[in-house]
N, C-alpha and C positions, 0 to 999 in steps of 0.2 A: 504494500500500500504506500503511496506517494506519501508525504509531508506536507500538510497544509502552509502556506508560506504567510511570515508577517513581514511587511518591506520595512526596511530600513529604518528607523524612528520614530516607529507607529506599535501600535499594542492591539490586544485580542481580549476579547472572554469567553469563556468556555463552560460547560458544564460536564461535572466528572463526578460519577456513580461510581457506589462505595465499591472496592474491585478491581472497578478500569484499573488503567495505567494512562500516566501522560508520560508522551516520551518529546522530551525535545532536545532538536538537531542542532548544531552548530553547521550552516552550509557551508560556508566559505572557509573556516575558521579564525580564530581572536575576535568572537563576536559573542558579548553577554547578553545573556534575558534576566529580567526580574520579571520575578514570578512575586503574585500574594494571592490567598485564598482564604475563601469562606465559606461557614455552614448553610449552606444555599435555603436550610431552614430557618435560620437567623441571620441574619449579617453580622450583628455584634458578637459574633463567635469567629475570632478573626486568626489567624496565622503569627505567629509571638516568637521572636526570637530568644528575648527573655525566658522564657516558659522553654524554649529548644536546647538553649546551653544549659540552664540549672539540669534539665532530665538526662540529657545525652552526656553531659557532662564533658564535652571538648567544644572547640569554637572549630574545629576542621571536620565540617560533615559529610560523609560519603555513604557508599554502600552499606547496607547494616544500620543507620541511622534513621530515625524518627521526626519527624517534624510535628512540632505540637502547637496547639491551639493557646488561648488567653485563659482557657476552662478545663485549661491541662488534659485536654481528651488530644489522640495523637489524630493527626489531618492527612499526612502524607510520609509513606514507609520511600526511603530511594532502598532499589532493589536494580542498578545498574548505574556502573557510573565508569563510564573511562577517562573521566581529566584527572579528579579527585582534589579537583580545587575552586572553590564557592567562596563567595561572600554573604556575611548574616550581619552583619555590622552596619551598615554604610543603607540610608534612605534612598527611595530614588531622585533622582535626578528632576532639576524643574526649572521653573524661570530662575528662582533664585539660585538656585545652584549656580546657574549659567551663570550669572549677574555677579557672584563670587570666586568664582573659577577662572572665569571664562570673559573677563571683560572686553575683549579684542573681539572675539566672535558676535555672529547674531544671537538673540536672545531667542533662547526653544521651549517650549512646554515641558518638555524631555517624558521621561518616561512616569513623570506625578501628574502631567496632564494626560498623558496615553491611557493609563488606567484609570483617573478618572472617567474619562469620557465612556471607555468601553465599560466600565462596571456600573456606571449612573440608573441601567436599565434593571436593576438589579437590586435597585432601594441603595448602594454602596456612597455616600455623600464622600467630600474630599479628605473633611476632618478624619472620615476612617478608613483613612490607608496608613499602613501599619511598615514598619520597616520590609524593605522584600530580601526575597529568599535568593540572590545575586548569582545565577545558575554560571558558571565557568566566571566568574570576576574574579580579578587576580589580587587581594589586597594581604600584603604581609604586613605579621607587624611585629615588633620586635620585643620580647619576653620583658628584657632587663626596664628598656625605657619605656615601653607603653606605646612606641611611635609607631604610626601604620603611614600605610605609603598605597598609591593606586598605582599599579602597574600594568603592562598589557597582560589578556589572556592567555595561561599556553595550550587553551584547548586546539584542536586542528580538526581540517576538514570534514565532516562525515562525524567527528564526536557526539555522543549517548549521553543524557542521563535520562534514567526514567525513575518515574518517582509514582507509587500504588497508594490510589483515596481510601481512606480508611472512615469515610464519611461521605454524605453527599455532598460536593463540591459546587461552589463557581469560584474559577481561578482567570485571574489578571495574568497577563505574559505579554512582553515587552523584546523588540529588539533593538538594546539599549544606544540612549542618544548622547550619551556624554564621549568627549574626547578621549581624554586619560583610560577611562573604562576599555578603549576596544582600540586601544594602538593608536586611537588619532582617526580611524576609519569608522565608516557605516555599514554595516554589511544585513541580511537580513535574517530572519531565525524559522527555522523547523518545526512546526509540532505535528503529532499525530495522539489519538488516543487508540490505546489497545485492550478489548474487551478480557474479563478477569478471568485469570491464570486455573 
C-alpha cells in the first residue's frame, strides 16, 4: 500500500482505532513530523510528554516504549523504529518561533498552525496543543550542563517508525517547517495506517 503524502509545511488529521498502526515515512530523508494525539472521545485527554518520561522512565524513546496520555492511560505503543532518534522536549514550531529563531526569514505558521487548522474539526482549540511527539528530530543534549542543541535528522530515505493506538485516536502529523529541525530543507512526510496485528 502506497503512503499517503503531506507536502512540505502542511499537517494532517487522522483517525486511529484502538489496534491500527500508524506508520510514518521519512521520503526523502532529514525530514521531521510532529505528531500529537487525542482520545477522539475527549479531546482533553491529550498526548503528555511529562506523563511519557516519568512512566518510560528515559527521554530516548524507541521500540518497546509507550506513549502516554495526561490521565496516564498509554495512547501509542512504537513497535518499529529504524532511526531511534525522537524529540519529546521541544513544542512545535509557529509564528513565534519563526519571529525568535528565524528573524531573517519569512514568518510561517509552522507546524502550531498546521495542526491547529487540521484538528479544529475535531473540537481541538489552539490552547490544547500539547508538546509533540518530534518523530526522527535530532535534539541532543548534554547530561552534565543541561544544554540541548537542534541539529539535523539522521533519519534516511524510506525510514519506519510505526507507532500501535492503544485507544481510539485522532492524531495531528506534520511535515515539519522549521529550518534547524530538517537541515535547512522542506521535504514532505509519509503516512499510512495499518489494520491490527
Amino acid at each position: 500500500m502506497g503512503a499517503n503524502i503531506i507536502p512540505p509545511r502542511s499537517g494532517v488529521a487522522l483517525r486511529l482505532h484502538a489496534g491500527e498502526a500508524l506508520e510514518v515515512v521519512d521520503l526523502m530523508g532529514c525530514q521531521v513530523a510532529d505528531l500529537v494525539a487525542y482520545n477522539i472521545a475527549d479531546v482533553r485527554e491529550v498526548l503528555s510528554n511529562g506523563r511519557t518520561f516519568d512512566y518510560e522512565e528515559t527521554l530516548k524513546l524507541t521500540k518497546g516504549n509507550t506513549l502516554w496520555s495526561n490521565r496516564s492511560n498509554p495512547m501509542l505503543e512504537i513497535t518499529h523504529d529504524d532511526v531511534g532518534c525522537h524529540d519529546f522536549l521541544l513544542t512545535p514550531c509557529s509564528e513565534a518561533t519563526f519571529a525568535h529563531f528565524y528573524p531573517d526569514k519569512p514568518l510561517h505558521r509552522g507546524c502550531f498552525g498546521n495542526l491547529a487548522e487540521a484538528l479544529e474539526p475535531y473540537g481541538v482549540e489552539p490552547d490544547m496543543i500539547p508538546t509533540a511527539f518530534n518523530v526522527f528530530m535530532n535534539v541532543p543534549f548534554d547530561g552534565a550542563s543541561g544544554k540541548i542543541s537542534v541539529e539535523p535528522p539522521p533519519s534516511k530515505a524510506g525510514d519506519v517508525i510505526r507507532l500501535e493506538a492503544k485507544m481510539d485516536l485522532v492524531v495531528g502529523l506534520t511535515a515539519c517547517s522549521a529550518y534547524a529541525s530538517n537541515g535547512g530543507t522542506f521535504k514532505p512526510i509519509g503516512w499510512r495506517v495499518l489494520p491490527p496485528r
